[in-house]
MARLODREN-540188 format. One record per residue (C-alpha): residue number from 1; chain; y, x, z. Coordinates in Angstrom, 2 decimals. Example, Ala and Ser with C-alpha at 12.3 -4.5 7.8 and 13.67 -1.06 7.14 Angstrom:
<r 1 "A" <-4.50 12.30 7.80>>
<r 2 "A" <-1.06 13.67 7.14>>
***
This chain:
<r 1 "A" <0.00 0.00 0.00>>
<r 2 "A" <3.19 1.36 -1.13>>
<r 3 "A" <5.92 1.86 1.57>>
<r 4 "A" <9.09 0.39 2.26>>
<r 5 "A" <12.03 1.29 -0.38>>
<r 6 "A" <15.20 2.67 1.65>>
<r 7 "A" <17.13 0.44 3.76>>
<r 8 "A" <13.99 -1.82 4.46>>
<r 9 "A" <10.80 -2.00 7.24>>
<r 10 "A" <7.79 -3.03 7.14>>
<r 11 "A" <6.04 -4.18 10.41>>
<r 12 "A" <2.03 -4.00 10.34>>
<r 13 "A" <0.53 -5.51 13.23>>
<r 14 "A" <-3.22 -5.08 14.30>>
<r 15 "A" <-3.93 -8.67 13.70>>
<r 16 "A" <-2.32 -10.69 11.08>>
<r 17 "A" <-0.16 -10.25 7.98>>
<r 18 "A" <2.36 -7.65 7.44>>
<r 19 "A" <6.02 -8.05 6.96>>
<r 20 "A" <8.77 -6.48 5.06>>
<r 21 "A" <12.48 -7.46 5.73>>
<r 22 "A" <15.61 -5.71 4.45>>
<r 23 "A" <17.46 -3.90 7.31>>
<r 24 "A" <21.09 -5.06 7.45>>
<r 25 "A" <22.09 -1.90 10.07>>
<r 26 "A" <20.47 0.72 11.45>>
<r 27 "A" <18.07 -0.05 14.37>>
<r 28 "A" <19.40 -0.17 17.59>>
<r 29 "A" <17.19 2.05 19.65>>
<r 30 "A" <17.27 2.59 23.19>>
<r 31 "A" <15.38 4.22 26.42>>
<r 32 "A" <12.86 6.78 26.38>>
<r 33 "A" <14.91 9.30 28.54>>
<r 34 "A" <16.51 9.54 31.96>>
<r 35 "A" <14.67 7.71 34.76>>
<r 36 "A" <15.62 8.76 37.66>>
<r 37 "A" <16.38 7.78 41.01>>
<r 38 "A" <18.81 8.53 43.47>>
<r 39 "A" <19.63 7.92 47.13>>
<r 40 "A" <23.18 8.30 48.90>>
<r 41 "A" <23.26 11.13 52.20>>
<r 42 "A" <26.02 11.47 54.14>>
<r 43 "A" <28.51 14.38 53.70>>
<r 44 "A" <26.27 15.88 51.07>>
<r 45 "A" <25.24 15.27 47.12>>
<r 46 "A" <23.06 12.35 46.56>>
<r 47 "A" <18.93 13.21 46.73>>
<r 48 "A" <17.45 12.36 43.05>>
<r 49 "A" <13.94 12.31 41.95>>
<r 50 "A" <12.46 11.37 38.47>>
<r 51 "A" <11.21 7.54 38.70>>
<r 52 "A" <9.86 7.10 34.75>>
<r 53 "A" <10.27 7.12 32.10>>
<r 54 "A" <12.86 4.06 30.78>>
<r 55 "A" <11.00 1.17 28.52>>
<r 56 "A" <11.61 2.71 24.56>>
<r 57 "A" <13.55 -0.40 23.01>>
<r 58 "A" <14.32 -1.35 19.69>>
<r 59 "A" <16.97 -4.41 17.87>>
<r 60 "A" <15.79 -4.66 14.24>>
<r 61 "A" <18.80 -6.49 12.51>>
<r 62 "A" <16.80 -7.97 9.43>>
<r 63 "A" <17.06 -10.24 6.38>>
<r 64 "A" <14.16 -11.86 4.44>>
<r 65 "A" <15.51 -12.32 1.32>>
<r 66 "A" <12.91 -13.70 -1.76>>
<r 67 "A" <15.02 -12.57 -4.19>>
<r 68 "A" <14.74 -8.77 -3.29>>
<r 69 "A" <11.63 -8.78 -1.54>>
<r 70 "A" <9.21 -10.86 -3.81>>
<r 71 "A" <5.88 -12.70 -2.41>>
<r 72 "A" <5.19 -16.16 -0.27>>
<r 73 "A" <8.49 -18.47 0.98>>
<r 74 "A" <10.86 -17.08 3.68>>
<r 75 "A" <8.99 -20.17 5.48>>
<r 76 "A" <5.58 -18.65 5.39>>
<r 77 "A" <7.68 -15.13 6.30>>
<r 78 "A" <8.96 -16.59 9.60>>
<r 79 "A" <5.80 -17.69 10.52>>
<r 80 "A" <4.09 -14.80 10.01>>
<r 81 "A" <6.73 -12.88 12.29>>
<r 82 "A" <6.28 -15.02 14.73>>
<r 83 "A" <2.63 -14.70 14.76>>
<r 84 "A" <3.43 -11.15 15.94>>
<r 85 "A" <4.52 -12.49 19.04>>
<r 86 "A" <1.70 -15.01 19.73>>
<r 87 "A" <-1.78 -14.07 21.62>>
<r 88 "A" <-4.70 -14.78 18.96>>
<r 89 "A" <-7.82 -17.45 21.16>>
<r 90 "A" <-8.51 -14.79 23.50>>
<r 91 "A" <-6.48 -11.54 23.07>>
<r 92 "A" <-3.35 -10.37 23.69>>
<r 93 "A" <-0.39 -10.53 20.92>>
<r 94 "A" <-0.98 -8.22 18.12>>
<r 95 "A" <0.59 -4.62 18.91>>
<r 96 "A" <2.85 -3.24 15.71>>
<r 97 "A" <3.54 -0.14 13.49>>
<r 98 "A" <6.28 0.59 11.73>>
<r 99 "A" <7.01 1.74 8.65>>
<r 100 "A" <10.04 2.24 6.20>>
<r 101 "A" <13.67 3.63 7.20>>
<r 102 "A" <13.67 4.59 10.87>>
<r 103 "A" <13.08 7.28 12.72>>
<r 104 "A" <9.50 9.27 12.12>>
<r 105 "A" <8.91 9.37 15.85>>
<r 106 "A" <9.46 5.68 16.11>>
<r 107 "A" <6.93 5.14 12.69>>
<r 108 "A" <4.41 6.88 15.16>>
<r 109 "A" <4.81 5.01 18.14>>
<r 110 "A" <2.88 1.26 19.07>>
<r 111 "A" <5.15 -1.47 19.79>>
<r 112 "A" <5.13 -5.10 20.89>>
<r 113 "A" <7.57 -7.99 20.43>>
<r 114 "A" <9.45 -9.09 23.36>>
<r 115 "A" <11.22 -11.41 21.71>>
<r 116 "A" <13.25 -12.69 17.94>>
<r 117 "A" <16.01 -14.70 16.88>>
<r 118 "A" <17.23 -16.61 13.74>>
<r 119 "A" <20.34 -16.18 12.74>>
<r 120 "A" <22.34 -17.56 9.44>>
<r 121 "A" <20.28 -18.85 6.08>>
<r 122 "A" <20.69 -19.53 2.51>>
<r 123 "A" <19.40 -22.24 0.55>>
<r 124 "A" <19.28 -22.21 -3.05>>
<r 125 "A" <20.40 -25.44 -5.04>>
<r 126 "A" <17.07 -26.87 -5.01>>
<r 127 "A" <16.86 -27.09 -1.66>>
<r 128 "A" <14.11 -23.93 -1.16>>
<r 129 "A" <15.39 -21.36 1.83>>
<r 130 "A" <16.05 -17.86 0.02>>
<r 131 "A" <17.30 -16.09 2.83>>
<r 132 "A" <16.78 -15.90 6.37>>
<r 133 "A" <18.68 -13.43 8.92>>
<r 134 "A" <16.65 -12.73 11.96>>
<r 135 "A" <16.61 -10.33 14.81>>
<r 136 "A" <13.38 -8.86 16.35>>
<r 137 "A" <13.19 -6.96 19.72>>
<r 138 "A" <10.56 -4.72 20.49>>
<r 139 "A" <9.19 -2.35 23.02>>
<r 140 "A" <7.15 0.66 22.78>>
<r 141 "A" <3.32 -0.06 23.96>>
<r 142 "A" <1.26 1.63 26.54>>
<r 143 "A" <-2.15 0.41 27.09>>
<r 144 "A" <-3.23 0.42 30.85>>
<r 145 "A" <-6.11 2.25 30.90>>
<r 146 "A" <-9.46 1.16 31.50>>
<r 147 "A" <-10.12 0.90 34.81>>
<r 148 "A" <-12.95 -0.29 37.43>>
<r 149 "A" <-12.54 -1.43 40.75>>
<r 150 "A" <-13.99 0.68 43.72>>
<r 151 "A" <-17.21 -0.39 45.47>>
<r 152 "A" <-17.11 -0.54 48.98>>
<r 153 "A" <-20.50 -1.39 51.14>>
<r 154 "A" <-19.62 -2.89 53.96>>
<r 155 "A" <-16.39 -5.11 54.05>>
<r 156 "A" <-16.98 -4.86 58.29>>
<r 157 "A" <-18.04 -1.46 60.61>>
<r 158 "A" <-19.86 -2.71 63.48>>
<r 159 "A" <-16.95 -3.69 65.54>>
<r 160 "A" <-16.29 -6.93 63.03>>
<r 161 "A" <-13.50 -4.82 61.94>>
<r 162 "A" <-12.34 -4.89 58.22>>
<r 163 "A" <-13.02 -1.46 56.46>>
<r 164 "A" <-10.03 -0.23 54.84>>
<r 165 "A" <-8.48 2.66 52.62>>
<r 166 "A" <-5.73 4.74 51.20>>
<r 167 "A" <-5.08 4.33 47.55>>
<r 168 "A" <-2.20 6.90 46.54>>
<r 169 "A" <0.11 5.35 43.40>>
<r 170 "A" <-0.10 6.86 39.99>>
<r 171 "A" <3.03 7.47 37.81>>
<r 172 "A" <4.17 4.69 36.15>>
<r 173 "A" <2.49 2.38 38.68>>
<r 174 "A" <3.40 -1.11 40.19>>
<r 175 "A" <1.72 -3.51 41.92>>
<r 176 "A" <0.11 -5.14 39.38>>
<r 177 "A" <-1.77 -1.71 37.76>>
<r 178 "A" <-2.34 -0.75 41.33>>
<r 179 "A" <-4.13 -4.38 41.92>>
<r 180 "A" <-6.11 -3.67 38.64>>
<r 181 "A" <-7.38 -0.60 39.24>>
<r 182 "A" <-8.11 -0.91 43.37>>
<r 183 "A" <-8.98 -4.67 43.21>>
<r 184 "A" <-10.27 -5.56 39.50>>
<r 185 "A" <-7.51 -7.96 39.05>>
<r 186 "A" <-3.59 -7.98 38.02>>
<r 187 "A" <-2.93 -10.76 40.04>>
<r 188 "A" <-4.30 -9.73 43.47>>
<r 189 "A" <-0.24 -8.10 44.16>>
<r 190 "A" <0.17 -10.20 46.82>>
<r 191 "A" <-2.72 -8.91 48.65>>
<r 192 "A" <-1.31 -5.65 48.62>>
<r 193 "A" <1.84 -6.87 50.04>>
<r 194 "A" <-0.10 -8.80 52.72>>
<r 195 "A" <-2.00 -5.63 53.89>>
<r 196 "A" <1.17 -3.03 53.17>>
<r 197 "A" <4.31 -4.43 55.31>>
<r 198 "A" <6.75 -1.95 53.66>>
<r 199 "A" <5.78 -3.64 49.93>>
<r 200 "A" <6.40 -7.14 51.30>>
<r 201 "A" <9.39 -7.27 49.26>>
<r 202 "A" <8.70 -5.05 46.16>>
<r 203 "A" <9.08 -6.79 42.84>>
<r 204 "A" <4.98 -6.30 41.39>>
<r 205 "A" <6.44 -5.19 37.91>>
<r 206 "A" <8.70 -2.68 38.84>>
<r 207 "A" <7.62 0.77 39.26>>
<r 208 "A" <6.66 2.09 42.62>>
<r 209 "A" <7.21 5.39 43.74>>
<r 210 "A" <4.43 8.28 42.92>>
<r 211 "A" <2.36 9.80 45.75>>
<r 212 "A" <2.90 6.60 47.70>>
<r 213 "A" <-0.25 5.37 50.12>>
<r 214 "A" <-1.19 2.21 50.12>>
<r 215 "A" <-3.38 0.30 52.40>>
<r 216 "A" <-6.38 -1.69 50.71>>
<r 217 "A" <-8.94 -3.83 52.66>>
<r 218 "A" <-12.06 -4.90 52.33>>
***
């Protein structure tokens, strides 16, 4: 398949239809870098510390135009698009590679959509739609890894008391990866917070702190 000419991207999702749409400005890209931290002390500079790294973002300002891009309706184009956004029966939404004028780093990099927009449209006198502005917003896509919970043998020692342990935070982790990998389940944060007083009011999809202990039960 023959790439996108210049000034157009193609999106190629894992499952589905691709998509070419002319770009009407350069991408707006954002994230990747910075991510840190930092705390206030008194009489002294402010303690930093890298956090992560920021969410890689990306605004595709787009047109689908029938005229210069030739194939099915702008109709059947929309829907296609927003396909990319939609879980299939039982999976996730597709993830997407790009292709066409932007950045060779960002070409090599997964993303997902977070979200689209349609903006202005042109009809032609027979009432069929040949052009459709429309505004995508992605992010770049990293698969949590695989992961299996922990087997413990006894929920109880002999005293009736509930075996626990100490599960130290990854990089990158919240409370939702650390419920996955210690627990088997995404949605077993608020057990963590229930066992762990100082996460009791930690947002589960926001980063926690590496090297941090946290208490797991039973």
């Amino acid at each position: 398949m023959a790439g996108p000419r210049g000034g157009m991207v193609r999106l190629d999702p894992s499952r589905g239809s691709s998509l070419t749409m002319i770009l009407n400005k350069e991408p707006d890209r954002s994230g990747g870098v910075g991510g840190w931290e930092s705390v206030d002390r008194a009489l002294r500079r402010g303690a930093r510390w890298w956090r992560s790294w920021p969410d890689d973002t990306m605004s595709l300002d787009c047109t689908i135009d029938i005229d210069a891009i030739g194939g099915p309706s702008v109709e059947r184009r929309i829907r296609v698009l927003r396909d990319m956004g939609q879980p299939g029966d039982a999976d996730d939404p597709p993830t997407i590679k790009l292709s066409g004028d932007i950045w060779d780093s960002d070409c090599n990099a997964t993303w997902v959509m977070d979200g689209w927009s349609l903006g202005t449209r042109l009809y032609l006198p027979d009432g069929t739609m040949r052009r459709q502005q429309v505004t995508v917003e992605l992010s770049r896509y990293e698969a949590v890894e695989d992961v299996t919970p922990i087997k413990i043998r006894s929920t109880r020692t002999k005293g009736k008391k509930r075996r626990t342990h100490s599960a130290v935070v990854r990089s990158g982790e919240n409370l939702r990866a650390v419920s996955l990998r210690e627990l088997g389940s995404p949605t077993r944060w608020r057990d963590l917070q229930r066992w762990n007083k100082k996460l009791r009011k930690v947002d589960p999809d926001l980063p926690l702190r590496a090297g941090t202990h946290v208490t797991i039960r039973g």
